[in-house]
C-alpha positions, 0 to 999 in steps of 0.5 A, spaced: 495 455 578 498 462 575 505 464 578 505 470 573 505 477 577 504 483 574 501 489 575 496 493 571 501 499 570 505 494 567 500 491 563 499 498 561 505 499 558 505 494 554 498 494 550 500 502 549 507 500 546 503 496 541 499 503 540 506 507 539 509 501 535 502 501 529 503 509 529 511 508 527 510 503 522 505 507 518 509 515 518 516 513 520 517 507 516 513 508 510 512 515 509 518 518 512 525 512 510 522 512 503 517 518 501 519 523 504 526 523 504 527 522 497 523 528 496 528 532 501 533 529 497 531 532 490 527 538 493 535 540 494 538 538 489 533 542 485 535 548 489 543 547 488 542 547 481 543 538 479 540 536 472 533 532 473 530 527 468 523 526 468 519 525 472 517 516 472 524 515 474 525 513 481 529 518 483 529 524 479 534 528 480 541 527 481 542 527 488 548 525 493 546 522 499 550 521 506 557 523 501 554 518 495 553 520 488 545 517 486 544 519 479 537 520 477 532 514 475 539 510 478 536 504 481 541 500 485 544 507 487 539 509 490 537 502 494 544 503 496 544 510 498 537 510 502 535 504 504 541 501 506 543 507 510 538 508 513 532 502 513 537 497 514 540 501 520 534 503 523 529 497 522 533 492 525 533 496 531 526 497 531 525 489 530 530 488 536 525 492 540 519 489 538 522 482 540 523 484 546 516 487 547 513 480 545 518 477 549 515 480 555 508 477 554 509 470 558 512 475 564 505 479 563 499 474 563 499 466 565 497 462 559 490 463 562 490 471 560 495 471 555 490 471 549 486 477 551 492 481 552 495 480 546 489 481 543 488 488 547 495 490 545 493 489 538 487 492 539 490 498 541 494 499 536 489 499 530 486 504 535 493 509 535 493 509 527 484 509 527 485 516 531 492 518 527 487 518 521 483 523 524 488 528 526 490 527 519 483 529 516 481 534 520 488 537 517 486 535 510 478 538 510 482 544 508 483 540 500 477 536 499 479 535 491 485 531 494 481 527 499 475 525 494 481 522 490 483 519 496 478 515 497 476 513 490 483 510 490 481 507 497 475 503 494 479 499 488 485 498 492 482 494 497 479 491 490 486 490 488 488 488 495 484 482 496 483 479 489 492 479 490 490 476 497 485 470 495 488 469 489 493 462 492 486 460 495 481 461 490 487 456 485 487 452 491 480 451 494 475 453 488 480 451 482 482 445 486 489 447 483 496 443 487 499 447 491 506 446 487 502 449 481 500 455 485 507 457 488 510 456 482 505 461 479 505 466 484 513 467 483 511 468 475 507 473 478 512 477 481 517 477 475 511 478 470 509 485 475 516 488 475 515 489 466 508 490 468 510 496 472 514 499 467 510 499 462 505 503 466 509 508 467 511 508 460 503 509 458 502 515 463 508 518 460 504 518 453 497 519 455 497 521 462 497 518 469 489 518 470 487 514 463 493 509 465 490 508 472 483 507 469 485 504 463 488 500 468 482 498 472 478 497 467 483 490 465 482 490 472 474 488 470 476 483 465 482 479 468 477 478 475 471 476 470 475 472 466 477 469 473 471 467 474 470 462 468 477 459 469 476 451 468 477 447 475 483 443 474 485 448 469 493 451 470 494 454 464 488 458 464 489 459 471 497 462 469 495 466 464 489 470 469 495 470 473 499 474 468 494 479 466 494 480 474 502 481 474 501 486 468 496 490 472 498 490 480 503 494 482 502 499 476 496 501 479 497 503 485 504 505 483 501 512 479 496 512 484 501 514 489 505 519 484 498 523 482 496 523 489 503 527 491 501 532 486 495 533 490 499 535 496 500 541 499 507 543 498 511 541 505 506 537 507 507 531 504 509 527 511 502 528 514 498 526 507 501 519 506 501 518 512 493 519 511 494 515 505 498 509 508 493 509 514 487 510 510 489 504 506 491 500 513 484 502 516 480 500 510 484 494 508 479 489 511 472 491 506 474 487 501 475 480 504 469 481 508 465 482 501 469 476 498 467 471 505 460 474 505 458 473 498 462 466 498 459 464 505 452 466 503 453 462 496 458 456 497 462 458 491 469 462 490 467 464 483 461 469 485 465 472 490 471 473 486 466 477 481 463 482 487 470 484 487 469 488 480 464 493 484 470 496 487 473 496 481 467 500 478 467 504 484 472 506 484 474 507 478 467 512 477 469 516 482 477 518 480 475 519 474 470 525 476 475 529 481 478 534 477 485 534 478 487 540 475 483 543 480 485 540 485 492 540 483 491 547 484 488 548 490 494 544 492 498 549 490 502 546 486 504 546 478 500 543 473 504 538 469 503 537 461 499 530 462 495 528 469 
């Protein structure tokens, strides 16, 4: 017999603090405590006259946050500076409440309900990001260039995303690969994805961002395809795909976001990441759904991997047909030297 009293109202409430809570994540936490803030930073530092370096380094200029000194490209002080003073202050807030709604949940419903508010609540937030989306591209019709670029790197992010994702379960299930091996490999990955970063950023600097990006996914095409052959029970073919991937993971995605932001109309950087990091969150579920569709339909983990290069291919085909120059102007920002 259900003991729990509660009120529609009150169940209100609580399913539309899942909605306030998604919308926060995506602008407030990502787009605002890192992006836009830096870009705050060095836009004054610039204007007060402080030396800037070039412009892969993490922070560019010499900026002081909060009375503390950040040299540019300096990395730890700017993990001291801004996210500790700032995300360790606010997120641990932001947690505490989050907490405190969840806990609020066996007061709402009875064991009976519970599963279908839960899953309303979190409905409702997938809904409040979806229509934060559609705010930010009613605003970004104004620069089609820059949303053409946007959704070329949607389709092989999602095919970045995915591959990473499945990769445990594909050494695991297709690979038939003990569990020891492929934690130990996923942590080689994150060492190997740090130098792999570096590298890219140095090869943008050389050729330009757009050829290291596609350059980039073209290596893509090769390591999932080579995944494809890898023999069952084999580790050391299993780690050495795992290190091309390394290589190419975040460096990828990395010059994508910084040749998105010359694409942004200047003061508007808030609203177009949160487009950017939306857009990702809302699209992120079309690459497991081919990779669990094509498995399902062919009982195999190998032909599913390979439908992944689609996304790869068209995504890479489309970015390299936006002119980003012109979109760059239309923006309203500088040209510079390399794109």
């Amino acid at each position: 017999m259900s003991t729990v009293v509660s009120t529609a109202r009150e169940r209100a409430g609580w399913v539309f603090y899942d909605w306030a809570n998604q919308v926060f994540s995506t602008s407030v936490v990502t787009v605002f405590l890192s992006l836009y803030l830096t870009s705050v930073a060095e836009a004054d530092a610039q204007a007060s006259g402080q030396p800037c370096s070039d412009p892969n380094a993490l922070v560019q200029c010499d900026v002081s946050l909060f009375g503390i000194p950040v040299a540019a490209g300096s990395v730890f002080g700017y993990l001291i500076s801004l996210a500790t003073v700032l995300q360790v202050l606010v997120l641990p807030v932001v947690g505490a409440s989050i907490v405190v709604c969840y806990a609020f949940l066996p007061e709402l419903a009875d064991a009976d309900e519970r599963d279908v508010l839960s899953a309303r609540g979190w409905a409702f937030g997938y809904l409040g990001g979806g229509l934060a989306l559609i705010v930010h591209l009613r605003e970004a019709r104004r620069f089609p260039l820059t949303l053409a670029f946007l959704g070329a790197y949607l389709i092989f992010a999602d095919g970045i995303n995915t591959v990473a994702q499945i990769a445990g379960l594909y050494g695991e299930r297709e690979l038939l690969l003990p569990r020891e091996v492929l934690i130990a490999t996923i942590l080689l990955v994150q060492f190997v994805a740090y130098g792999g970063a570096v590298a890219h950023g140095l090869l943008a600097a050389r050729f330009g961002a757009r050829r290291t990006i596609l350059g980039s996914l073209v290596a893509w095409t090769v390591i999932t395809t080579l995944a494809y052959f890898v023999t069952a029970g084999s580790t050391v073919e299993f780690i050495a795909v795992a290190i091309g991937i390394g290589l190419v993971l975040g460096g990828t995605l990395a010059l994508t976001r910084s040749l998105y932001s010359q694409l942004i109309p200047p003061g508007k950087e808030a609203e177009y990441f949160a487009l950017y990091e939306i857009g990702e969150e809302g699209t992120s579920w079309i690459g497991p759904l081919v990779f669990s569709a094509v498995a399902g339909a062919t009982g195999s983990f190998r032909p599913a991997i390979i439908s992944l290069i689609a996304f790869f291919v068209v995504g890479g085909v489309a970015m390299a047909f936006v002119p980003l120059r012109r979109a760059i102007r239309a923006a309203g920002n500088d040209e510079p030297a390399l794109v």
